[in-house]
C-alpha positions as CSV (number, residue, x, y, z in Angstrom):
1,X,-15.7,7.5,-0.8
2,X,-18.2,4.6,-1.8
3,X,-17.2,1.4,-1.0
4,X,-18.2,1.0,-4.9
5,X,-15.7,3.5,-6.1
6,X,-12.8,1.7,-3.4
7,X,-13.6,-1.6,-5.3
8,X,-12.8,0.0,-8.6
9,X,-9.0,1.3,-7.5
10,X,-8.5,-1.8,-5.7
11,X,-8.9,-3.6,-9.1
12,X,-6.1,-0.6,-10.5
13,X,-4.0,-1.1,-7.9
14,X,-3.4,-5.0,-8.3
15,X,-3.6,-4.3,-12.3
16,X,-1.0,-1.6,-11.7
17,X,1.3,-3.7,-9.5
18,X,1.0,-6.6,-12.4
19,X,2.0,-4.6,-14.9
20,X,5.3,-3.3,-12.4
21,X,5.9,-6.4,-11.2
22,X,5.8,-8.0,-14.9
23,X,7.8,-5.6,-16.3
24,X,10.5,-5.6,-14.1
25,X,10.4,-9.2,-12.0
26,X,11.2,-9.8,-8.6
27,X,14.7,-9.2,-6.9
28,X,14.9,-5.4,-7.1
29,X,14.9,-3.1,-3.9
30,X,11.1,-1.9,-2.5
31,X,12.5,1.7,-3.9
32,X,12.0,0.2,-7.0
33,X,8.8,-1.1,-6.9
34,X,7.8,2.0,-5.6
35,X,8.8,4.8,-7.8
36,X,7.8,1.8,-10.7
37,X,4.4,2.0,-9.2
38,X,3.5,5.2,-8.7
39,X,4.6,5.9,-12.8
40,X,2.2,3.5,-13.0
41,X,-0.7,5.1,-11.2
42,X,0.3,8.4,-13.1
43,X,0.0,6.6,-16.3
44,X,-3.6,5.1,-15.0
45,X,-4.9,8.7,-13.8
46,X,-4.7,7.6,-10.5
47,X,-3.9,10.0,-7.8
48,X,-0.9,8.5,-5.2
49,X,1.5,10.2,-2.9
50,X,3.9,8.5,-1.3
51,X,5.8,8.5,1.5
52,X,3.1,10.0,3.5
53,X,3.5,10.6,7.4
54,X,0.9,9.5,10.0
55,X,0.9,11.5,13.1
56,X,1.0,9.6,16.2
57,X,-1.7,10.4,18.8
58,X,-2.3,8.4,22.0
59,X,-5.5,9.2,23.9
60,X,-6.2,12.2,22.1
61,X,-2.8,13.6,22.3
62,X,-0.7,13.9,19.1
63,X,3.0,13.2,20.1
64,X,6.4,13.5,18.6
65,X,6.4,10.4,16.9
66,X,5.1,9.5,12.8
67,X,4.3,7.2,11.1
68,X,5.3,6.5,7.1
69,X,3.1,5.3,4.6
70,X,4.9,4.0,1.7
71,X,1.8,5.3,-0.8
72,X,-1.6,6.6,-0.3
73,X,-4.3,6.0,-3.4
74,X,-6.7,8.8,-3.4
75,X,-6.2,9.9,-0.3
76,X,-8.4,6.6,0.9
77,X,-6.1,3.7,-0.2
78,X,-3.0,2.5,1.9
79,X,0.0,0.6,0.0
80,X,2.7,-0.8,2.2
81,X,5.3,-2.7,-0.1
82,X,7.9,-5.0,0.2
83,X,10.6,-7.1,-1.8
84,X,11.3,-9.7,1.0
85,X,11.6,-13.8,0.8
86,X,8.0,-13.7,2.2
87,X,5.5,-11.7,4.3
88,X,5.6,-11.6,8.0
89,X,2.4,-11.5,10.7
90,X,4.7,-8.0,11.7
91,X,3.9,-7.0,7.9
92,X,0.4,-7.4,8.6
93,X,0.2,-6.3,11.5
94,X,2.1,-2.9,10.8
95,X,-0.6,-2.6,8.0
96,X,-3.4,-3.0,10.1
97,X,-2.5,-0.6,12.6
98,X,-1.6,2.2,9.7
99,X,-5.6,1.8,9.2
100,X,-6.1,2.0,12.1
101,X,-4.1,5.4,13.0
102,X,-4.4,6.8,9.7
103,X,-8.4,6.1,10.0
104,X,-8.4,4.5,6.5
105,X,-10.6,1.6,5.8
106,X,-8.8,-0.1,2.9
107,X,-5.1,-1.4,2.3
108,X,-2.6,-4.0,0.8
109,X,0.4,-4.9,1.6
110,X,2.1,-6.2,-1.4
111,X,5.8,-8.3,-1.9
112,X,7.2,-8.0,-5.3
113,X,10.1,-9.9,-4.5
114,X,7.8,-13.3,-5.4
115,X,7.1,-15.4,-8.8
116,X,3.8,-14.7,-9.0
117,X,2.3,-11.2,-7.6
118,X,-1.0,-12.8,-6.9
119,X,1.0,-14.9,-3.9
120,X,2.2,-11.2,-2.4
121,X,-0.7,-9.2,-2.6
122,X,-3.0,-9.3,0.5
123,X,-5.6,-6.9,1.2
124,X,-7.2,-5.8,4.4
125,X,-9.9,-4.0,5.4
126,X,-10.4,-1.4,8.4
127,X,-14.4,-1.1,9.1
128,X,-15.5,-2.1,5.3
């Protein structure tokens, strides 16, 4: 995917998660958000599964362990979500390493459970 076309769904994903997180405020579970969200994206024409598992694989070797991916945007876009007081280096972290293993480039990690959306969306970036 062009990095062109991952610009324009990043631009629908924080539009989409404004409109969610305007419509129904902070203090609700991360369930919420989620299933909120991904009405959204249907209503936008954007393609998002969620709950999507990462296979594990250490040095080449795919193991009994996965990974969960709370959405995936067109196949190329990682969401992790959360409705917490405020965002943790783990959050980050965790979201950096599902690019990593999940050999995406782009994500955001995204806290609902905030005033203003803008102060819980972050995005990151896995060889942009």
């Amino acid at each position: 995917m062009s990095q062109e076309r991952l610009n324009e769904l990043s631009k629908e994903i924080f539009e989409a998660s404004l409109s969610v997180h305007r419509e129904m405020g902070p203090g609700l579970l991360e369930s919420v958000y989620q299933e909120c969200l991904l009405r959204e994206f249907k209503l936008r024409n954007v393609s998002a599964q969620q709950m999507v598992m990462i296979p594990l694989v250490y040095k080449g070797v795919e193991l009994n362990k996965t990974y969960v991916i709370d959405i995936l945007v067109e196949d190329e876009i990682i969401i992790e979500m959360k409705a917490h007081e405020g965002i943790l280096p783990v959050h980050e972290a965790q979201l950096i390493s599902y690019l990593k293993l999940a050999d995406k480039r782009l994500g955001f990690l995204i806290n609902f459970n905030v005033p203003l959306l803008k102060n819980g969306f972050k995005r990151f970036v896995n060889n942009f």
